[in-house]
OpenMM code with the backbone's topology and positions (N, CA, C; nanometers):
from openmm import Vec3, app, unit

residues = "UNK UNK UNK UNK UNK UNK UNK UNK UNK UNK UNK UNK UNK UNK UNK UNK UNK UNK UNK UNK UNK UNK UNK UNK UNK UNK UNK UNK UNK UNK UNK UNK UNK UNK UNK UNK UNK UNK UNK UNK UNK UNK UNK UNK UNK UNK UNK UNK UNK UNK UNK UNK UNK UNK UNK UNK UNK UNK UNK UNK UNK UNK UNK UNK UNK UNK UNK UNK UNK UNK UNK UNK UNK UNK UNK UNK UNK UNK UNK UNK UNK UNK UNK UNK UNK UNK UNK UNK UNK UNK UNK UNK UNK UNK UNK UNK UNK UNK UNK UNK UNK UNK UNK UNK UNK UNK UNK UNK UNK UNK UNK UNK UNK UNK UNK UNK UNK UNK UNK UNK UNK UNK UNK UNK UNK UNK UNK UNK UNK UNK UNK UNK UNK UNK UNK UNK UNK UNK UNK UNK UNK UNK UNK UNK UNK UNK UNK UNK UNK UNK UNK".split()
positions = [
    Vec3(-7.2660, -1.3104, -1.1620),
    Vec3(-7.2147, -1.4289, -1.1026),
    Vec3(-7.0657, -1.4348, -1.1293),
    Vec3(-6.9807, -1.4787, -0.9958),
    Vec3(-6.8711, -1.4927, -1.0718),
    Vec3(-6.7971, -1.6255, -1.0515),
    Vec3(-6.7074, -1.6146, -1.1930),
    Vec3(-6.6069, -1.7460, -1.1527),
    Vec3(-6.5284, -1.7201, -1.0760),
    Vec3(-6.4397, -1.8035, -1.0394),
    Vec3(-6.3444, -1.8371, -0.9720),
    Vec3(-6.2670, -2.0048, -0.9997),
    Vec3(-6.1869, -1.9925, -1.1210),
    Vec3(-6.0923, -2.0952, -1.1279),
    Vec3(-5.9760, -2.1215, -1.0752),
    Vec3(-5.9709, -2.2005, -0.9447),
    Vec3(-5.8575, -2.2580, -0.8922),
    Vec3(-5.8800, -2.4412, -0.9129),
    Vec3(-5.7379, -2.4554, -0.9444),
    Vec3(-5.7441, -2.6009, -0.9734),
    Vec3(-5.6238, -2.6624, -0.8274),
    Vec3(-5.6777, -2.7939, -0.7898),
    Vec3(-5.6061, -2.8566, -0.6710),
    Vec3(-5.4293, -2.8513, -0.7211),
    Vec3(-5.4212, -2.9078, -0.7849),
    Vec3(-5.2986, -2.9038, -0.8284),
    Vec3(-5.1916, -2.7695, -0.8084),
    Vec3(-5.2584, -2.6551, -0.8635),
    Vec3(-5.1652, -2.4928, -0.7901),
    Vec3(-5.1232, -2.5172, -0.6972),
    Vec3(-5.0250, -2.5409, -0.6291),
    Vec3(-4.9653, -2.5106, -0.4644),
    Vec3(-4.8697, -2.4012, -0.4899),
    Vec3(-4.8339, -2.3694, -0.3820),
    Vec3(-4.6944, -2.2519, -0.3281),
    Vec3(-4.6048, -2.3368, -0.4071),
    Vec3(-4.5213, -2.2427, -0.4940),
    Vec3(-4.3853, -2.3067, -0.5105),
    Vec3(-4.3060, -2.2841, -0.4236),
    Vec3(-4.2486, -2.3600, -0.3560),
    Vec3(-4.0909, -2.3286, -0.2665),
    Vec3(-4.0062, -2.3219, -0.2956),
    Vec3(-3.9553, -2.3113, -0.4136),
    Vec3(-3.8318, -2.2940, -0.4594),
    Vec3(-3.7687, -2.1842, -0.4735),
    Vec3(-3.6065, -2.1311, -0.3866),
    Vec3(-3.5691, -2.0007, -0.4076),
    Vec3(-3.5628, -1.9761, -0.5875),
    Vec3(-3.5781, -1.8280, -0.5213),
    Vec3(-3.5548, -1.7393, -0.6569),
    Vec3(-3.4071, -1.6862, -0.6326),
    Vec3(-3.3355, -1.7844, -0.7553),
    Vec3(-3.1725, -1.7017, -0.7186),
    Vec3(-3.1471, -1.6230, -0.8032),
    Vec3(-3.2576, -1.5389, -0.8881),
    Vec3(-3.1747, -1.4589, -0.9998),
    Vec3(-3.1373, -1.3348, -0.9208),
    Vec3(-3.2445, -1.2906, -0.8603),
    Vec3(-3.1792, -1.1658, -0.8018),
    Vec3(-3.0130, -1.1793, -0.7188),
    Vec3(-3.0108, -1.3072, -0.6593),
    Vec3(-2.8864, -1.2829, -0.6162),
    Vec3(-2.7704, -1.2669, -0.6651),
    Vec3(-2.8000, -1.3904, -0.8147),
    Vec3(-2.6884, -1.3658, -0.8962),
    Vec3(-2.6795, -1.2458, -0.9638),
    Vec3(-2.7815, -1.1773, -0.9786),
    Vec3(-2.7455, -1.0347, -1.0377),
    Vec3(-2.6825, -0.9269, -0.9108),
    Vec3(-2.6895, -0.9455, -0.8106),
    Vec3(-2.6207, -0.8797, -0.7113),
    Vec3(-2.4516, -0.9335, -0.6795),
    Vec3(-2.4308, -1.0382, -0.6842),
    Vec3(-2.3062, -1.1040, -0.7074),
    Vec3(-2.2168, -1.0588, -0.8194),
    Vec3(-2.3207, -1.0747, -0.9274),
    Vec3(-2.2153, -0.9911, -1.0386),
    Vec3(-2.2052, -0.8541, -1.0620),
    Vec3(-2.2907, -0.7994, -1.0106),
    Vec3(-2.2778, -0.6380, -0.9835),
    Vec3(-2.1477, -0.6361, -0.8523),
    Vec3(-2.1242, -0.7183, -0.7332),
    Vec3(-2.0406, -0.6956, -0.6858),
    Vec3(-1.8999, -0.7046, -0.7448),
    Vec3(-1.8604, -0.8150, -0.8417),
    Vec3(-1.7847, -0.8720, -0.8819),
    Vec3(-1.7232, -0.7633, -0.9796),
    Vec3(-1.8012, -0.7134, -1.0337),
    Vec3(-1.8051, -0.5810, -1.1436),
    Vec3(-1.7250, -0.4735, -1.0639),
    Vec3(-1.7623, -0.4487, -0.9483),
    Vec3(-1.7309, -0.3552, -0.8694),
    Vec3(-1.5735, -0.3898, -0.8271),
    Vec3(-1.5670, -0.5075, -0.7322),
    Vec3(-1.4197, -0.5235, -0.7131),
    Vec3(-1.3627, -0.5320, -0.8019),
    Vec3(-1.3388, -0.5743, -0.9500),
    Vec3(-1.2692, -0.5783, -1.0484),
    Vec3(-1.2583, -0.4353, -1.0926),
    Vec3(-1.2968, -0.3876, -1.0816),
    Vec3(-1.3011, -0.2175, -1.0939),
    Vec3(-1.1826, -0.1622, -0.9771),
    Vec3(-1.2635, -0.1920, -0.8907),
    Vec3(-1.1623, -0.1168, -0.7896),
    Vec3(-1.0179, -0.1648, -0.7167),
    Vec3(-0.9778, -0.3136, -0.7127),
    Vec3(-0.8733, -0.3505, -0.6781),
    Vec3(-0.7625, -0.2963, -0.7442),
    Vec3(-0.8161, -0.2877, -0.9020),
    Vec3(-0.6173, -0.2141, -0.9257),
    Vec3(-0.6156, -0.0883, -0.9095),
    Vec3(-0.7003, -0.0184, -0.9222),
    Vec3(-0.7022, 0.1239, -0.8497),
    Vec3(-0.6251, 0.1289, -0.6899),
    Vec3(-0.7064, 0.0021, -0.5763),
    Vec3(-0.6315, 0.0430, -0.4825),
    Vec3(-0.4726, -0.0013, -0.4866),
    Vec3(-0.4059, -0.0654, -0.5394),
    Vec3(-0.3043, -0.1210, -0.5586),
    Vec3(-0.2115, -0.0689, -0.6475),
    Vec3(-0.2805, 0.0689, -0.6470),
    Vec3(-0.1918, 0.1312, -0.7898),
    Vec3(-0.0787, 0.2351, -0.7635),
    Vec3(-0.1158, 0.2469, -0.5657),
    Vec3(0.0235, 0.3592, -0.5224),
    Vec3(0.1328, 0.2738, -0.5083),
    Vec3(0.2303, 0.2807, -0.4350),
    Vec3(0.3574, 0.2560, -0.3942),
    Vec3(0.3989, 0.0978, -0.3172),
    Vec3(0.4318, 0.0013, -0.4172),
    Vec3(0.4485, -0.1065, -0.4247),
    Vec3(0.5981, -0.1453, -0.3971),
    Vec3(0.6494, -0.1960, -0.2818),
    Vec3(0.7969, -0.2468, -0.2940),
    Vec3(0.7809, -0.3550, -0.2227),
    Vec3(0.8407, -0.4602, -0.1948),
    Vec3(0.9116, -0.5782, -0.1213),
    Vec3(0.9946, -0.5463, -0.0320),
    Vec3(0.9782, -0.5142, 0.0652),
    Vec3(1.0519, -0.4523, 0.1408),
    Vec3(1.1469, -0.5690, 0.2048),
    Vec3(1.2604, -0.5160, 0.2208),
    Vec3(1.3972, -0.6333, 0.2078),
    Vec3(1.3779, -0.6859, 0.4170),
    Vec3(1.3888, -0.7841, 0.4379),
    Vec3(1.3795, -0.8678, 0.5787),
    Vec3(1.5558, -0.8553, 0.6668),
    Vec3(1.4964, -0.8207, 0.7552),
    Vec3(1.6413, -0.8288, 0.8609),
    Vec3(1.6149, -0.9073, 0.9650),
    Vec3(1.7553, -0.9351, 1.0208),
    Vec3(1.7219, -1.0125, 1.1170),
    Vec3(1.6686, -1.0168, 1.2711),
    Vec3(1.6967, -0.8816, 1.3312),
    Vec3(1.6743, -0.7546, 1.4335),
    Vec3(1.6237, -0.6246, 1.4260),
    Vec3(1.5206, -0.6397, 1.3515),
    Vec3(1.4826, -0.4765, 1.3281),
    Vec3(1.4154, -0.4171, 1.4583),
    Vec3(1.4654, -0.2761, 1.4836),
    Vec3(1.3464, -0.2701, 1.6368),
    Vec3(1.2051, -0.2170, 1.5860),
    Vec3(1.1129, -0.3186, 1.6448),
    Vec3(0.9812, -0.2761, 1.6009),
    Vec3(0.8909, -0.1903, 1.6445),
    Vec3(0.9135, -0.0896, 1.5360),
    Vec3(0.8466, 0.0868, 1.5550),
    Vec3(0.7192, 0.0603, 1.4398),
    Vec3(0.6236, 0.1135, 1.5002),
    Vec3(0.4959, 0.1831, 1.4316),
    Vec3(0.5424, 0.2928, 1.3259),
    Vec3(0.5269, 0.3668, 1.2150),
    Vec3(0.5419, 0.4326, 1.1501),
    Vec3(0.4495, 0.5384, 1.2626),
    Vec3(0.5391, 0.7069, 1.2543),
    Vec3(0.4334, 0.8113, 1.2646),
    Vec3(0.3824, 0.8741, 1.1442),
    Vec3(0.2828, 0.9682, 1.1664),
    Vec3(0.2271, 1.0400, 1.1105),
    Vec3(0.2637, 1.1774, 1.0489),
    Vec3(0.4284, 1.1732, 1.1585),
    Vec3(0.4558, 1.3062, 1.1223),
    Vec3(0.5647, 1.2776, 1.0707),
    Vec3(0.6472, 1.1592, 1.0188),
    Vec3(0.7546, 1.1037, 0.9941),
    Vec3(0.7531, 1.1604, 0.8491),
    Vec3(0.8612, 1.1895, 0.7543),
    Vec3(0.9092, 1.2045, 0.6326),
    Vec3(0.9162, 1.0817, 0.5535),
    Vec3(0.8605, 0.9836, 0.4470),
    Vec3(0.8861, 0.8478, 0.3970),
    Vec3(0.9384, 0.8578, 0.2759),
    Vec3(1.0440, 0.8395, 0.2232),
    Vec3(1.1073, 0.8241, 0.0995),
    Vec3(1.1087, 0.6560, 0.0235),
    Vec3(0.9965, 0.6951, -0.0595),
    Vec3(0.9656, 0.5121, -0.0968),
    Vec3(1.0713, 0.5462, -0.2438),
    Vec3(1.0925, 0.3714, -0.2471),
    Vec3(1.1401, 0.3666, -0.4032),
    Vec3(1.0696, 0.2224, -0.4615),
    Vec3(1.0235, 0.2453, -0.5636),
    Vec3(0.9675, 0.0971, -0.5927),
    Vec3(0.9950, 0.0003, -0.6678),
    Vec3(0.9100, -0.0706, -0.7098),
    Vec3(1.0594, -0.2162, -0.7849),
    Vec3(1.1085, -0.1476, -0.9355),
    Vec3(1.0384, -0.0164, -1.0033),
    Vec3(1.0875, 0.0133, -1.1299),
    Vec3(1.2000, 0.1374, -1.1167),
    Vec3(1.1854, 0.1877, -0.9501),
    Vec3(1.2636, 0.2312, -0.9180),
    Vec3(1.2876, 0.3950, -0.9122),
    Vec3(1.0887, 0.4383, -0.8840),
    Vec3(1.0268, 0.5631, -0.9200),
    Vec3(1.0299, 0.6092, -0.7573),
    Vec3(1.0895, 0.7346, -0.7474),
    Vec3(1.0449, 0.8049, -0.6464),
    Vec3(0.9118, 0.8185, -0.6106),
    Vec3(0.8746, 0.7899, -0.4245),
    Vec3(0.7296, 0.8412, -0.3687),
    Vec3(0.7701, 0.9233, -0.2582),
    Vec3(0.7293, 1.0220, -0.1726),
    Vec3(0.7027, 1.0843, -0.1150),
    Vec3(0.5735, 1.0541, -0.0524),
    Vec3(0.5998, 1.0356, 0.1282),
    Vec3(0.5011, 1.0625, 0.2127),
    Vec3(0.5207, 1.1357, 0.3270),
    Vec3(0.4432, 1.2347, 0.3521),
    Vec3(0.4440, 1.3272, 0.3914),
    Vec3(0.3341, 1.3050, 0.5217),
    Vec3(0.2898, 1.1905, 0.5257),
    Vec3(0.1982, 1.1677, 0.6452),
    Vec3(0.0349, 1.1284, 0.5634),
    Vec3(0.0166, 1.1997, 0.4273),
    Vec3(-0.1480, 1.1820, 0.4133),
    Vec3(-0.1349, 1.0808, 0.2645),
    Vec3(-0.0440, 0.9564, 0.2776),
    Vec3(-0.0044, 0.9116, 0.1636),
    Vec3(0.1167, 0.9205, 0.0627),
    Vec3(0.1556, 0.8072, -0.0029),
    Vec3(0.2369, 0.7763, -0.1147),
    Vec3(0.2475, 0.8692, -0.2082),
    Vec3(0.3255, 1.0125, -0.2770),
    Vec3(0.2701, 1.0783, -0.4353),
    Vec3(0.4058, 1.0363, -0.4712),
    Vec3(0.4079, 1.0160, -0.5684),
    Vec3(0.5050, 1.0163, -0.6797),
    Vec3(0.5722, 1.1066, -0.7157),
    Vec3(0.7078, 1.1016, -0.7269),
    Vec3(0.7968, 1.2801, -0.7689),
    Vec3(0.9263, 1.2408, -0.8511),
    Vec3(0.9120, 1.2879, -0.9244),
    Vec3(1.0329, 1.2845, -1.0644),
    Vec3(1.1329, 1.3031, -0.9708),
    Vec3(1.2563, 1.2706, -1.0254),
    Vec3(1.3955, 1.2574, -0.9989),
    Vec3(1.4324, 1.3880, -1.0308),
    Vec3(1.3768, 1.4810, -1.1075),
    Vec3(1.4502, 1.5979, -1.0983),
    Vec3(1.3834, 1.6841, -0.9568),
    Vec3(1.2346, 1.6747, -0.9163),
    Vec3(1.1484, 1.7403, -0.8639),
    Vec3(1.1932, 1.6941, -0.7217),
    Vec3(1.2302, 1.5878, -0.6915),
    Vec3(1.2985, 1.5093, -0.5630),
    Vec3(1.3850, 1.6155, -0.4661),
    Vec3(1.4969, 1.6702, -0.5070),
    Vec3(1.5995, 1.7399, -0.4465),
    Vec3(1.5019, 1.8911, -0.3680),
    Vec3(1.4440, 1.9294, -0.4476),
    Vec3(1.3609, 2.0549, -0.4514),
    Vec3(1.2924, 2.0445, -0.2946),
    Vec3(1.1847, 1.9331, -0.3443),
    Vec3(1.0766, 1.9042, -0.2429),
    Vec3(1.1247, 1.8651, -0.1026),
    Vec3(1.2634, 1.8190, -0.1237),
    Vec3(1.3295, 1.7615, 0.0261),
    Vec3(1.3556, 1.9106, 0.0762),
    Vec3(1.4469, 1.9900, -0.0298),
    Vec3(1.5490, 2.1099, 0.0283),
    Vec3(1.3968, 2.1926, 0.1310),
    Vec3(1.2555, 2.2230, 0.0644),
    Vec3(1.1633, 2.2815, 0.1051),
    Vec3(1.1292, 2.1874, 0.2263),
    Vec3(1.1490, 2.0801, 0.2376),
    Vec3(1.0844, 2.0153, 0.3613),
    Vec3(1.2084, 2.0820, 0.4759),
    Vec3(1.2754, 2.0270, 0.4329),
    Vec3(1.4257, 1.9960, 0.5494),
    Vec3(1.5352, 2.1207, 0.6014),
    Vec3(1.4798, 2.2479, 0.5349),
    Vec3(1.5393, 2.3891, 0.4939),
    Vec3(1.4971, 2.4708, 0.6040),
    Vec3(1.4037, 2.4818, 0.7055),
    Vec3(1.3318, 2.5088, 0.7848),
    Vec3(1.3156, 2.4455, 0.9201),
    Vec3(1.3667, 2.3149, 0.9108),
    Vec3(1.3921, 2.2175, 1.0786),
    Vec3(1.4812, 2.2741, 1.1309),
    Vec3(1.4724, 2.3290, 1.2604),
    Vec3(1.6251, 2.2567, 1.3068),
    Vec3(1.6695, 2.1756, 1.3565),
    Vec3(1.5486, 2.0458, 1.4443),
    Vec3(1.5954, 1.9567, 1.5388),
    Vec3(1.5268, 1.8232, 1.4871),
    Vec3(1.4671, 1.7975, 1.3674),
    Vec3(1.3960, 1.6711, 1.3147),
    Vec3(1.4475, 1.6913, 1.2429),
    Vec3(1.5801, 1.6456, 1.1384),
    Vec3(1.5692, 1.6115, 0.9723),
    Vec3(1.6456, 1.4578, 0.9795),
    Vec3(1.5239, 1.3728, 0.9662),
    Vec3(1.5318, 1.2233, 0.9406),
    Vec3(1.4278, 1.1895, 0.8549),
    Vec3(1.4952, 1.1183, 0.7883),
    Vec3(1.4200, 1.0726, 0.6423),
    Vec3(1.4053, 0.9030, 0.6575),
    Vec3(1.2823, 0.8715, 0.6270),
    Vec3(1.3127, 0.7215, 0.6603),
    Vec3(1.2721, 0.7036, 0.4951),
    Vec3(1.3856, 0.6046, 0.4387),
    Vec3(1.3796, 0.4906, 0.3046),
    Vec3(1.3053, 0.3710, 0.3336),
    Vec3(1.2158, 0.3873, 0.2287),
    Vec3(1.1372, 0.2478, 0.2336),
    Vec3(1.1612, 0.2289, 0.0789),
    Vec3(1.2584, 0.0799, 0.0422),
    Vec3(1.2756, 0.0397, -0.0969),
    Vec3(1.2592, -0.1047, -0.0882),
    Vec3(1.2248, -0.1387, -0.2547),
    Vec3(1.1752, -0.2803, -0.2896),
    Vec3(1.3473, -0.3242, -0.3016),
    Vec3(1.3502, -0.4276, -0.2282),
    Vec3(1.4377, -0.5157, -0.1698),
    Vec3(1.5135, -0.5722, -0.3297),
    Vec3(1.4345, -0.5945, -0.4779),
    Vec3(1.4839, -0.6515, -0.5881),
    Vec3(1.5342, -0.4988, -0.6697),
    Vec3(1.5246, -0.3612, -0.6463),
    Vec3(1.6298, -0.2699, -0.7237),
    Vec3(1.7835, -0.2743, -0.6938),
    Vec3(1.8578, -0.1820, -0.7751),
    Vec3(1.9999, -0.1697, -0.8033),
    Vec3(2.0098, -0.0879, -0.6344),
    Vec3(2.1246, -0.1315, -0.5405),
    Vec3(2.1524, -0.0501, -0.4884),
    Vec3(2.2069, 0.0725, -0.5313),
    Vec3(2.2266, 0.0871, -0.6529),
    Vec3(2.2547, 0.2233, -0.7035),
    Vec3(2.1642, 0.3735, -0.6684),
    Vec3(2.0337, 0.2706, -0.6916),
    Vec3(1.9183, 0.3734, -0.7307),
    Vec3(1.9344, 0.4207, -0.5563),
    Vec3(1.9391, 0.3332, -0.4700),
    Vec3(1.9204, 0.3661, -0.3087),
    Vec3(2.0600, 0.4730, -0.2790),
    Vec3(2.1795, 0.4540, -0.3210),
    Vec3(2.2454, 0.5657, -0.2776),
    Vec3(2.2117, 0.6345, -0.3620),
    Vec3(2.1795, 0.6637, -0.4542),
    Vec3(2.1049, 0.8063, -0.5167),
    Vec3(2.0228, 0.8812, -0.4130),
    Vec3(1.9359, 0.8142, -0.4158),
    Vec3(1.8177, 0.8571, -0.3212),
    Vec3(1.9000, 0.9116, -0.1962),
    Vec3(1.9787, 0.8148, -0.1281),
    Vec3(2.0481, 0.9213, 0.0053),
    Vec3(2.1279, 1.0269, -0.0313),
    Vec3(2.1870, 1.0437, -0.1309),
    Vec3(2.2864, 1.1462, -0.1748),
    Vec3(2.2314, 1.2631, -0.1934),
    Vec3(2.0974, 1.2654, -0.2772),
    Vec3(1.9922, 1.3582, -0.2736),
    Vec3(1.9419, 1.3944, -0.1451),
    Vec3(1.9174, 1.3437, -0.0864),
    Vec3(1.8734, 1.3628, 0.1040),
    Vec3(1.9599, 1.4246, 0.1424),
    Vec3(2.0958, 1.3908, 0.1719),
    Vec3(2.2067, 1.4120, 0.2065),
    Vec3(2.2311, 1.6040, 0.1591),
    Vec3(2.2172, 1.5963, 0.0404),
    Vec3(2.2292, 1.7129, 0.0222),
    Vec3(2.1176, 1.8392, 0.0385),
    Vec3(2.0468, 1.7576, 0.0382),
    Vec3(1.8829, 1.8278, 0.0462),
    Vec3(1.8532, 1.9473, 0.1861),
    Vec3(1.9543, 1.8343, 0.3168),
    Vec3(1.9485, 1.8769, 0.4194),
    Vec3(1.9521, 1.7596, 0.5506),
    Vec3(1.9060, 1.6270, 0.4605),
    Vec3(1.8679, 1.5084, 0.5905),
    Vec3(2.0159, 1.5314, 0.6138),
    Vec3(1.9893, 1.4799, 0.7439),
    Vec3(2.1139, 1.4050, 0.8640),
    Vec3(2.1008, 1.2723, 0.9128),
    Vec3(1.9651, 1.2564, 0.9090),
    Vec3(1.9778, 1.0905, 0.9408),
    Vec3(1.9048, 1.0120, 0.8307),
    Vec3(1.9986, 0.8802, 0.7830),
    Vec3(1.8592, 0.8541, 0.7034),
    Vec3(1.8369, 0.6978, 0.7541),
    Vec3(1.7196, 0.6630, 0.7845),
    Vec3(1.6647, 0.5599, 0.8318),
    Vec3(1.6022, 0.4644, 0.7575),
    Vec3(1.6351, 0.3201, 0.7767),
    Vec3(1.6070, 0.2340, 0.6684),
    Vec3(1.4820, 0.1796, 0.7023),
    Vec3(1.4008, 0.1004, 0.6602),
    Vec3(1.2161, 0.0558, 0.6955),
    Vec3(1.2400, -0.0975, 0.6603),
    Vec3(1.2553, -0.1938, 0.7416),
    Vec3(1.2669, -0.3638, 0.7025),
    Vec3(1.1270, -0.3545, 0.7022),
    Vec3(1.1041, -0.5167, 0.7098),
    Vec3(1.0705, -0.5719, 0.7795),
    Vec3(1.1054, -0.7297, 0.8735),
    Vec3(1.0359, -0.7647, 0.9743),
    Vec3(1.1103, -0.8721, 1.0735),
    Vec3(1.1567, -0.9690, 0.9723),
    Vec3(1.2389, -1.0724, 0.9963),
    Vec3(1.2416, -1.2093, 0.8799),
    Vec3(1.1795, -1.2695, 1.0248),
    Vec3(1.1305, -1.4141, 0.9818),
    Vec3(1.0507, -1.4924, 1.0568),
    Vec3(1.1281, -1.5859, 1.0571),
    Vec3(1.1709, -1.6485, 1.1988),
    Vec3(1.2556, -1.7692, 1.2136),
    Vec3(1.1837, -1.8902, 1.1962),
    Vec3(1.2595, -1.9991, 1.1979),
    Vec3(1.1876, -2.1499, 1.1748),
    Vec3(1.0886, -2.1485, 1.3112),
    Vec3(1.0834, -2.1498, 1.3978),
    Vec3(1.0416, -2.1285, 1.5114),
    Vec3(0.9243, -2.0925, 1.5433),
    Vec3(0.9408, -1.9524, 1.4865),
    Vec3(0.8080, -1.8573, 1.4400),
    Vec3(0.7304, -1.8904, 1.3637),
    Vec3(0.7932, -1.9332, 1.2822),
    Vec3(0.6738, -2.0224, 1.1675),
    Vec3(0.5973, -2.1155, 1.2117),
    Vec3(0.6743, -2.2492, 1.2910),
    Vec3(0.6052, -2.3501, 1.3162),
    Vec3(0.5280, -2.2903, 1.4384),
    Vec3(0.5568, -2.1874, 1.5501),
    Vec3(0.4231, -2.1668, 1.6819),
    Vec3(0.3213, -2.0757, 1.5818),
    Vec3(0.2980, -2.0333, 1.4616),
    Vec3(0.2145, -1.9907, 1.4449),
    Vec3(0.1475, -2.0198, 1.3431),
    Vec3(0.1463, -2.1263, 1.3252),
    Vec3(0.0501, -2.2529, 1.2536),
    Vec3(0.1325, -2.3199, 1.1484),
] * unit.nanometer
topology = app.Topology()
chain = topology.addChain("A")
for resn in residues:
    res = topology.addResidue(resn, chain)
    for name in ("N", "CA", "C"):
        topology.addAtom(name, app.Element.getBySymbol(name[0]), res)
């Protein structure tokens, strides 16, 4: 014979179960805190605002000479930001720019708060390296105007 104890009182509970979520939340949270300064860890400048810049897309095949606010050489070469000592700088240009004959333009991209010192360095090195043109990277400044039609 068998029992069977159910009492009236048992119903369905309806109440969510939020642990699993919060354990998925903080596994995410874990994750972005992990990975944000990693992505934020290449080539950082403020790039200084003009008042007329003509607005070009960066290419792919363009030469980028970054400098950043501590005032460290980067190199991009099209597949990203690397970093290159001040002695290793002159070298890596002369090998880029040694071999053109009808492209040697270097475009500067610098954080707007260094010494202009450090920036004619950087062209003087170009300059000698082989560039002929060197091209500066703003960005637009935004008029009163602009501000207020776009919210």
């Amino acid at each position: 014979m068998a029992l069977s104890v159910t009492s009236a009182k048992a119903a369905v509970k309806a109440d969510i179960n939020v642990t699993p979520l919060i354990d998925v939340m903080l596994v995410l949270l874990i994750i972005f805190m992990i990975v944000t300064p990693i992505i934020a860890a290449g080539f950082q400048a403020t790039i200084p605002r003009s008042a007329n810049p003509e607005n070009r897309p960066e290419g792919p095949d363009e030469i980028r000479l970054g400098i950043d606010r501590d005032g460290k050489f980067y190199l991009d070469l099209g597949e990203g930001p690397k970093q290159v000592k001040d002695e290793e700088l002159p070298r890596r240009l002369e090998a880029i720019y040694g071999n053109r004959t009808k492209d040697k333009i270097l475009f500067l991209k610098a954080d707007q708060n260094i010494e202009f010192g450090r920036v004619q360095q950087a062209i003087e090195i170009a300059r000698q390296s082989g560039v002929r043109v060197v091209g500066a990277i703003t960005e637009q400044k935004q008029s009163l105007t602009k501000k207020k039609e776009g919210g």
